[in-house]
C-alpha positions as a Python dict, from the first residue, in 0.01 Angstrom:
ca = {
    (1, 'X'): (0, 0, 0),
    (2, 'X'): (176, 287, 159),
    (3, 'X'): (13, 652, 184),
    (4, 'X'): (143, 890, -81),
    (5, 'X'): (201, 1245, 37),
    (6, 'X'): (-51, 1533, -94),
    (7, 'X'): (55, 1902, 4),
    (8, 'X'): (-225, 2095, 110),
    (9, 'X'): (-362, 2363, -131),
    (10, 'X'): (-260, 2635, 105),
    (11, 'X'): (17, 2585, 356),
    (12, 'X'): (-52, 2599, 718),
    (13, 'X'): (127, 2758, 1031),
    (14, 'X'): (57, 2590, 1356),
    (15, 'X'): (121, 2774, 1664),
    (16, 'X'): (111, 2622, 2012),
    (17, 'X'): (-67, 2871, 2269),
    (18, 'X'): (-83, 2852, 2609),
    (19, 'X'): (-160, 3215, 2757),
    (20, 'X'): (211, 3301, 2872),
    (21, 'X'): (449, 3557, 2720),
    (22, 'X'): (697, 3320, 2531),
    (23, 'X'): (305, 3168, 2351),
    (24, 'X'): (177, 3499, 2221),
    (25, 'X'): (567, 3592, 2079),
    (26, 'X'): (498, 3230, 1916),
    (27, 'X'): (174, 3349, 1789),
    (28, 'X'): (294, 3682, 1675),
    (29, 'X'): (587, 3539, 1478),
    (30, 'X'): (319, 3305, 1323),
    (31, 'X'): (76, 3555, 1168),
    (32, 'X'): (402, 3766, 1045),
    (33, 'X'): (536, 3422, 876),
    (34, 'X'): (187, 3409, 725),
    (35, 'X'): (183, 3696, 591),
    (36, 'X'): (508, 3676, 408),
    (37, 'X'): (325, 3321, 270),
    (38, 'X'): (38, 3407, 24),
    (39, 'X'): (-263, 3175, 112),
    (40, 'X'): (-125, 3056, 451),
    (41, 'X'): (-330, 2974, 762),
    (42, 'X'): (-237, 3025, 1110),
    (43, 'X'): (-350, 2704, 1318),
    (44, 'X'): (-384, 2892, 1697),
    (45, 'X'): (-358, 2538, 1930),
    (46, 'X'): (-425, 2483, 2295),
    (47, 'X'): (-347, 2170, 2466),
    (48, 'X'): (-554, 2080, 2769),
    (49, 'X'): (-583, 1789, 2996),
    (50, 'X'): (-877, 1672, 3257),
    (51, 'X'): (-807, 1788, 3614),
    (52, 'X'): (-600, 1521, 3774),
    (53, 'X'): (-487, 1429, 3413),
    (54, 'X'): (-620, 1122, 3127),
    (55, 'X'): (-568, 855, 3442),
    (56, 'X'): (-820, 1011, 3715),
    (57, 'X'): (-1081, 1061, 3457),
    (58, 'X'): (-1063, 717, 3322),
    (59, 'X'): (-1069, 590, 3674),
    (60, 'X'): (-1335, 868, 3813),
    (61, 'X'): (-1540, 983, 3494),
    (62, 'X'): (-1715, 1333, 3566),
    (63, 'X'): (-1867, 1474, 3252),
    (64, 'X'): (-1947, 1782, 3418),
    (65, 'X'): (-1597, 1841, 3577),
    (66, 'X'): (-1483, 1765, 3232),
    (67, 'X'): (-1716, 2040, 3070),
    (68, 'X'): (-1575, 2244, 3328),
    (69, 'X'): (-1171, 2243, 3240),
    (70, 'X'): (-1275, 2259, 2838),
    (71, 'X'): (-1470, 2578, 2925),
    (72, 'X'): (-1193, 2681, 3092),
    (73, 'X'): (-948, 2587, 2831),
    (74, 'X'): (-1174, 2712, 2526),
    (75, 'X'): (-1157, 3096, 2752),
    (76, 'X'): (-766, 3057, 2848),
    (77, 'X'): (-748, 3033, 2452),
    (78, 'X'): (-979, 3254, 2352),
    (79, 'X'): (-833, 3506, 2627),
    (80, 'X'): (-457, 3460, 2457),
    (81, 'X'): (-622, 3522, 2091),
    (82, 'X'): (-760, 3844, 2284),
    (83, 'X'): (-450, 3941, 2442),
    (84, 'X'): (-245, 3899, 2098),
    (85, 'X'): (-453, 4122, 1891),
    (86, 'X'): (-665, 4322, 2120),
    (87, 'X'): (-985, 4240, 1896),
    (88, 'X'): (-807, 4375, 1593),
    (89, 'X'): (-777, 4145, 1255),
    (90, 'X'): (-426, 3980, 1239),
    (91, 'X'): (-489, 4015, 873),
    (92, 'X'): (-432, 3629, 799),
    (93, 'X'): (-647, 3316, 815),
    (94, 'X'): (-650, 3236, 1178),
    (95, 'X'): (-851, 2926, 1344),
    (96, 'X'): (-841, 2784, 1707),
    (97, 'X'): (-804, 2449, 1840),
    (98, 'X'): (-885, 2296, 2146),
    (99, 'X'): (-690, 1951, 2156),
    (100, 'X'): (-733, 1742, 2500),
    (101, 'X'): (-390, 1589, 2516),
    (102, 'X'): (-33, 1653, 2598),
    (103, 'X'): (99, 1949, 2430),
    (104, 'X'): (347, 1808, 2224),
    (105, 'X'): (129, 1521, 2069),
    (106, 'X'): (-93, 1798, 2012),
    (107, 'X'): (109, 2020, 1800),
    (108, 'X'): (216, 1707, 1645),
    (109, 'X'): (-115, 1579, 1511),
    (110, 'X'): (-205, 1955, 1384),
    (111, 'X'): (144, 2008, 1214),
    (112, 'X'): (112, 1632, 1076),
    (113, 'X'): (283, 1748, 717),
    (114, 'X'): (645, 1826, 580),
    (115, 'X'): (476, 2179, 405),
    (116, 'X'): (353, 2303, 733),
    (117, 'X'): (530, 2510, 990),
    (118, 'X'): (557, 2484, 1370),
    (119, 'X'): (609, 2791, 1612),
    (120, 'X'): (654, 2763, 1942),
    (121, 'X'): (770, 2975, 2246),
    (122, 'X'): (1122, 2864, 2371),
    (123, 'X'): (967, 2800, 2675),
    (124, 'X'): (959, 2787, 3069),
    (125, 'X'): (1184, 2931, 3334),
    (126, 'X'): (1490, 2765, 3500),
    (127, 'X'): (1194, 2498, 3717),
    (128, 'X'): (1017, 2381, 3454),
    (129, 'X'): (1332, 2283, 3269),
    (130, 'X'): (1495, 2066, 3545),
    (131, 'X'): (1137, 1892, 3598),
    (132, 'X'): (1122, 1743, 3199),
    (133, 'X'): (1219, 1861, 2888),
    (134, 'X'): (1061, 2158, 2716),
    (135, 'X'): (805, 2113, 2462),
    (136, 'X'): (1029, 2313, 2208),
    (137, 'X'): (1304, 2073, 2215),
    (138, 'X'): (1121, 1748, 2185),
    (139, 'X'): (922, 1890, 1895),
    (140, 'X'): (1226, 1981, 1729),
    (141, 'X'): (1327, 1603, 1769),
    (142, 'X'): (1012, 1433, 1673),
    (143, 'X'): (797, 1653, 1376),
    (144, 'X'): (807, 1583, 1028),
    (145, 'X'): (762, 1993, 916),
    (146, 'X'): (1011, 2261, 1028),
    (147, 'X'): (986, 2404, 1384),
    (148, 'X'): (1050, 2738, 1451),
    (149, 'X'): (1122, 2802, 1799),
    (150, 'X'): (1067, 3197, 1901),
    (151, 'X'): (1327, 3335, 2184),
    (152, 'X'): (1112, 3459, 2519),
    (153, 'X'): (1003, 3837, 2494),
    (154, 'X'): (1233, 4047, 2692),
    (155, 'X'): (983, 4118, 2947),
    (156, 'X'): (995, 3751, 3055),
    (157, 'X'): (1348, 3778, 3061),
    (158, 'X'): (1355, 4079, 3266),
    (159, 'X'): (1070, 3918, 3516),
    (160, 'X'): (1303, 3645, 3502),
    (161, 'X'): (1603, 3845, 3596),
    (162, 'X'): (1393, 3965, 3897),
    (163, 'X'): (1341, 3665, 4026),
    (164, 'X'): (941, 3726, 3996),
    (165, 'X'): (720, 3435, 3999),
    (166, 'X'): (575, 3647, 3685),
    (167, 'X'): (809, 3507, 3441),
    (168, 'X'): (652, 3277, 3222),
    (169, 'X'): (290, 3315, 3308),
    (170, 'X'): (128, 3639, 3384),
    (171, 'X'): (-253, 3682, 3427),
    (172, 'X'): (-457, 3710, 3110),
    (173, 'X'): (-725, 3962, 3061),
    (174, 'X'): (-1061, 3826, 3035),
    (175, 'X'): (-1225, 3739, 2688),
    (176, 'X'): (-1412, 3983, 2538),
    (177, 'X'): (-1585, 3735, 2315),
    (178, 'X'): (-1503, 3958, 1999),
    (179, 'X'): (-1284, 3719, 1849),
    (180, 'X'): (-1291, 3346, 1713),
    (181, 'X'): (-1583, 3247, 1896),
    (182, 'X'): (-1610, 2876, 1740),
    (183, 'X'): (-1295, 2729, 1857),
    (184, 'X'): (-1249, 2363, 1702),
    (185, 'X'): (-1233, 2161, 2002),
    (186, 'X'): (-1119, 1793, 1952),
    (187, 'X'): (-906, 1499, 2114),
    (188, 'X'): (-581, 1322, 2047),
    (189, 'X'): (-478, 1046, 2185),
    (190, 'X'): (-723, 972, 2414),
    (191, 'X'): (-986, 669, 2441),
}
């Protein structure tokens, strides 16, 4: 017996977040999509791995180390939420993840239908493109709902032009605790 396909009662935008420029375009083009959807929710994901990744923390478990870097994810994505919308209501449904995993089996578990929608930054600079490929491209290859892939913010591109080691990631305010603060934390793919 093979699982049928139910559409959600309302449909659902998942954004991936990460703190830098090209995420809170991503996020901003995701609460203007929503609002152009009656009903729709904006999914707000961050992706986060142990220090020393899934392998040293099977090998050397430290739950405290461990409570450490999801702190420190939960206020990275917390601070982005805060840096999007300065404390002000987006004006659409909006809930935060936490997912320990690798970003794109992440965004892939949370956009997991073909009525849902997938935003994402276009990505990193010139480096982190000859190291693997960006999350944006093997998204578009491997999720079942359409991805929407936002172009970088021209500041990035400027930073870029520079030759600052600004580009992609610049320092996020810290979280004044005003908004979303129950973030869903969870794991994928993980034992």
């Amino acid at each position: 017996m093979s699982a049928q396909y139910v559409p959600r009662l309302f449909p659902r935008i998942v954004v991936g977040v990460s703190g830098s420029l090209g995420s809170l375009a991503a996020l901003h083009r995701a609460v203007a999509q929503a609002r152009r959807r009656p009903e729709a929710e904006v999914v707000a994901v961050l992706a986060w791995a142990p220090p020393g990744g899934e392998y040293a923390q099977s090998r050397y478990p430290c739950p405290e180390l461990l409570d450490v870097a999801r702190s420190a994810a939960r206020a990275r994505l917390l601070a982005a939420l805060d840096d999007a919308f300065a404390g002000i209501d987006p004006g659409v449904p909006l809930r935060a993840e936490l997912i320990r995993g690798e970003p794109v089996e992440a965004l892939l578990a949370c956009a997991d239908q073909p009525d849902d929608l997938l935003v994402v930054g276009s990505g990193g600079g010139r480096l982190s493109r000859g190291l693997r490929r960006p999350v944006a491209t093997r998204l578009t290859r491997r999720a079942v709902c359409p991805v929407l892939v936002v172009p970088k913010p021209e500041l990035q591109r400027e930073l870029e032009r520079s030759g600052s080691r600004l580009a992609s990631w610049l320092p996020l305010r810290r979280h004044s605790g005003a908004l979303l603060p129950d973030a869903v934390v969870r794991s994928v793919g993980t034992a």
